[in-house]
C-alpha positions in Angstrom: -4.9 -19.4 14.8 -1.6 -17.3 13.2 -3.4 -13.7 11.8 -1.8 -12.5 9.1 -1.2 -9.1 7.6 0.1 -8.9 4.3 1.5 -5.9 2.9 3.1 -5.5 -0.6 5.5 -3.5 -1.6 7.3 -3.8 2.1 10.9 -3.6 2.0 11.6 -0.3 2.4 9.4 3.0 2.8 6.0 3.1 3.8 5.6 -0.7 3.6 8.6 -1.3 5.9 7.1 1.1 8.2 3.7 -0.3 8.0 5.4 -3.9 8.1 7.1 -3.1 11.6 4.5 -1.3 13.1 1.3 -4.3 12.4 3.6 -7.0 13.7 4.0 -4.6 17.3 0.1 -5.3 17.4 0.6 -8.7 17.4 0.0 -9.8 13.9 2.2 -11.9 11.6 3.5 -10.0 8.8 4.0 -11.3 5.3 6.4 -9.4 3.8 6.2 -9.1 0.2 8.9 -7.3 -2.6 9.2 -7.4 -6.2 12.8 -7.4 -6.4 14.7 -6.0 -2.8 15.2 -9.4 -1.1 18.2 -7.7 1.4 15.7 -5.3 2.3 13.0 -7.5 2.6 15.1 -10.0 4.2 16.0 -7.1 6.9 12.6 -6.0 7.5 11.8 -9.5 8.5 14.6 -9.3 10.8 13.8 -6.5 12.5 10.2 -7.5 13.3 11.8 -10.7 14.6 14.4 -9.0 16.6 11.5 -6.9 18.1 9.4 -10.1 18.6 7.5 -10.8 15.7 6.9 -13.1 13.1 7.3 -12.0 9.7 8.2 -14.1 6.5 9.4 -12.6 3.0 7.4 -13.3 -0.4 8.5 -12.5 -3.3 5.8 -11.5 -6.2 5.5 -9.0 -9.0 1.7 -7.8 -7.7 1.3 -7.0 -11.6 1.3 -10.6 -12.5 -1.3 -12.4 -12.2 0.4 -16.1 -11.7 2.5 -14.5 -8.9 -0.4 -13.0 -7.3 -2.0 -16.6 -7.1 1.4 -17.8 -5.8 2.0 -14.9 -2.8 -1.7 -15.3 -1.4 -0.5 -19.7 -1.6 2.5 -18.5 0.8 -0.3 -16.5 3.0 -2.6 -19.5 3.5 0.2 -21.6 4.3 1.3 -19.1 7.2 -1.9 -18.1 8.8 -5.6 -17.0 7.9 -5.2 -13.4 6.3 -7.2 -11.0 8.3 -5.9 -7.8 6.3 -4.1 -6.7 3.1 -2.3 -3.3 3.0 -1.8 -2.6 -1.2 1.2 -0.6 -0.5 3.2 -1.8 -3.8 3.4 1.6 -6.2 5.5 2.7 -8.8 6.4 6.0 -10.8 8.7 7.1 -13.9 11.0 10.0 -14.2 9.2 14.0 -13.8 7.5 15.6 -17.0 4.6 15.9 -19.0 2.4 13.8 -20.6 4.4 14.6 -24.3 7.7 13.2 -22.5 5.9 9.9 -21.4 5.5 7.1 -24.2 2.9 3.9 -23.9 5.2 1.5 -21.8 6.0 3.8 -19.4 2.1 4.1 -18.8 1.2 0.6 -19.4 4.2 -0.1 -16.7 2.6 2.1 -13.8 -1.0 1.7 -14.7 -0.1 -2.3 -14.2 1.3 -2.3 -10.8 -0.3 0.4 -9.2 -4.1 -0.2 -10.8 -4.3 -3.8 -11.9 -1.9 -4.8 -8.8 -3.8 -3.7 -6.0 -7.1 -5.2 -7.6 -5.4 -8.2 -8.1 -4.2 -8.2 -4.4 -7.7 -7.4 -3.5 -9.8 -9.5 -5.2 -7.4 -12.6 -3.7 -7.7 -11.2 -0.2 -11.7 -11.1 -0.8 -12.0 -14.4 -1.7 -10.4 -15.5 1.7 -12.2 -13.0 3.5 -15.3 -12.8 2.9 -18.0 -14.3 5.2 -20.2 -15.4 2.2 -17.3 -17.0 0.7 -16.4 -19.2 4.6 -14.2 -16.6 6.0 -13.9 -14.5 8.8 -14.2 -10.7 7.3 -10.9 -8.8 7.1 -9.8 -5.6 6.2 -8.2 -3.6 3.2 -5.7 -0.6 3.3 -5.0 1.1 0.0 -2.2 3.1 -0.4 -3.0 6.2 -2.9 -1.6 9.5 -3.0 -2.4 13.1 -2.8 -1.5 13.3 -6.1 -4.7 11.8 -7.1 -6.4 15.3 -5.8 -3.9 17.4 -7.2 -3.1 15.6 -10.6 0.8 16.5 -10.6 0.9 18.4 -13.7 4.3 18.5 -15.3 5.7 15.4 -13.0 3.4 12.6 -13.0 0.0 13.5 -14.3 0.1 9.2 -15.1 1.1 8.0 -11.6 -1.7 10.7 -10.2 -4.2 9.1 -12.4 -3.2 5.8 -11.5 -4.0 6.9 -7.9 -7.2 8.5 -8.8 -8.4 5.4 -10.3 -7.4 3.3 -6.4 -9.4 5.9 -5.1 -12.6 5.4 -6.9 -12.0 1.4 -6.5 -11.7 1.8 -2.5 -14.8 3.0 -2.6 -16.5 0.8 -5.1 -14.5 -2.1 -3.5 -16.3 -0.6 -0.2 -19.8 -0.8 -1.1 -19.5 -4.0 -2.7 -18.0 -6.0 0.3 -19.2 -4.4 3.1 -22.0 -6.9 3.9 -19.3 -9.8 3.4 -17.7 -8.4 7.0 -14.6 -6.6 4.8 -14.1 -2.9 5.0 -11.7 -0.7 2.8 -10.0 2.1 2.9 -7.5 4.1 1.5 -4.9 6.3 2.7 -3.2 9.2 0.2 0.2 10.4 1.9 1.0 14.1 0.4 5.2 14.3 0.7 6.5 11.3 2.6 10.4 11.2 3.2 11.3 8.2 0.8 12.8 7.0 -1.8 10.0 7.1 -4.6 11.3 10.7 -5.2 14.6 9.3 -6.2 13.0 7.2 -9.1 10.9 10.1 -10.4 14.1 12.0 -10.6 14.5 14.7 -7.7 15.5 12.9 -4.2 15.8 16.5 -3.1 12.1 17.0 -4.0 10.9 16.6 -0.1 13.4 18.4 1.6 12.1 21.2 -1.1 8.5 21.2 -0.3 8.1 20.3 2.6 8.7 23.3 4.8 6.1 25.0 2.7 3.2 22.7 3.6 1.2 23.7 6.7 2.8 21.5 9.1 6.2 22.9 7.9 7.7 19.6 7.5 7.5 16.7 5.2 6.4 13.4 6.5 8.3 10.3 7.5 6.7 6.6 6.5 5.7 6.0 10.0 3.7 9.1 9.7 1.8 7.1 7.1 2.2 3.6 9.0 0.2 5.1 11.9 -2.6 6.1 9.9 -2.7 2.1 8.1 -2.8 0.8 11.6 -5.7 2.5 12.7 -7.7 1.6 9.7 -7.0 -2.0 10.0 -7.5 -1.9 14.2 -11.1 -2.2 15.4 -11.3 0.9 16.5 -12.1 2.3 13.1 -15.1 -0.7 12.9 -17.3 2.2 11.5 -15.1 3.2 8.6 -15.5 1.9 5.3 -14.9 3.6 1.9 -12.8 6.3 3.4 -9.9 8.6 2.0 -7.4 9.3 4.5 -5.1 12.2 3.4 -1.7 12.0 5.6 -0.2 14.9 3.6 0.9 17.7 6.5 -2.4 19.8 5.2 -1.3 19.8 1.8 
């Protein structure tokens, strides 16, 4: 029986990271992107070069049709044994006067409606009511859901806030069905996010001030995914993970 991981949002950042270090434990990886096929295509080969197995799927996670299409790719590869909702999204610094509807609607799509639509897929083949095997789920927040990013992204922290309070509803209500999930919120991760929102410099700016002195690099976060998926966290379920340095 092929196990498969499948994490969205994986060709490059934080989902590449998370995509190399799963297939190391021995998992297949299902690579998925919205857009970056090079970079998808490159992660794959990485994890094969390193001797895995790992295939590329394209899907926009905000659309449902797609959605239904990705988890067709899954089932054809292998039994999915864990998701990792990775995929996330942000618009340029400001405040909430600067930011009009379709910016909103735009983020509030991929990262909220995406990763339930990712999950509730991954629950239907997981879940031992449903014939399955149990499984696990890894959201990927932020720390801006504790701290609300006023004046940059008070939209993209609510978005996060609102995975948060789904992790742990999502928690409770599968946890008999042999799922667990959890969520991990990385504070300032070396990657390319900060470009989009504006300020690629924005990392190199904080992060000496946090209380690690540094700001973090996507394996950093990829570590932390792991564990949550391994057995060795068996007795987690419904937990926040902040990977933010102490900040």
């Amino acid at each position: 029986m092929t196990n498969v991981v499948l994490v969205t949002g994986a060709a490059r950042g934080i989902g590449a990271a998370t995509a190399r270090l799963v297939a190391r434990q021995g998992y297949t990886v299902c690579v998925n992107y919205r857009q970056a096929q090079a970079r998808a295509d490159a992660v794959v080969a990485a994890i094969v070069a390193d001797g895995g197995q790992a295939w590329a799927v394209q899907a926009d996670i905000a659309n449902d049709h797609e959605v239904a299409a990705l988890y067709r790719t899954v089932d054809r590869i292998g039994t999915l044994v864990g998701l990792v909702n990775n995929a996330g999204i942000l618009g340029p610094q400001g405040g909430l006067l600067d930011f009009d509807a379709m910016r909103m609607a735009r983020i509030l799509a991929t990262n909220v409606l995406g990763t339930m639509l990712c999950a509730r897929e991954a629950v239907r083949r997981m879940s031992i009511r449903l014939g399955g095997s149990g499984g696990t789920i890894v959201n990927v927040s932020s720390a801006a859901a504790r701290t609300g990013a006023a004046g940059e992204y008070v939209d993209y922290a609510a978005s996060k806030g609102a995975v948060d309070t789904f992790t742990r509803g999502l928690a409770r209500e599968v946890a008999a069905e042999g799922i667990r999930v959890n969520g991990v919120r990385p504070g300032f991760i070396q990657t390319e996010i900060h470009a989009s929102g504006g300020e690629p410099d924005r990392v190199a700016r904080i992060g000496p001030t946090l209380p690690l002195g540094r700001a973090g690099v996507p394996e950093d976060v990829a570590r932390a995914i792991v564990w949550l998926l391994s057995a060795e966290a068996a007795y987690t379920t419904g937990a926040l993970l902040d990977v933010s340095g102490g900040g």
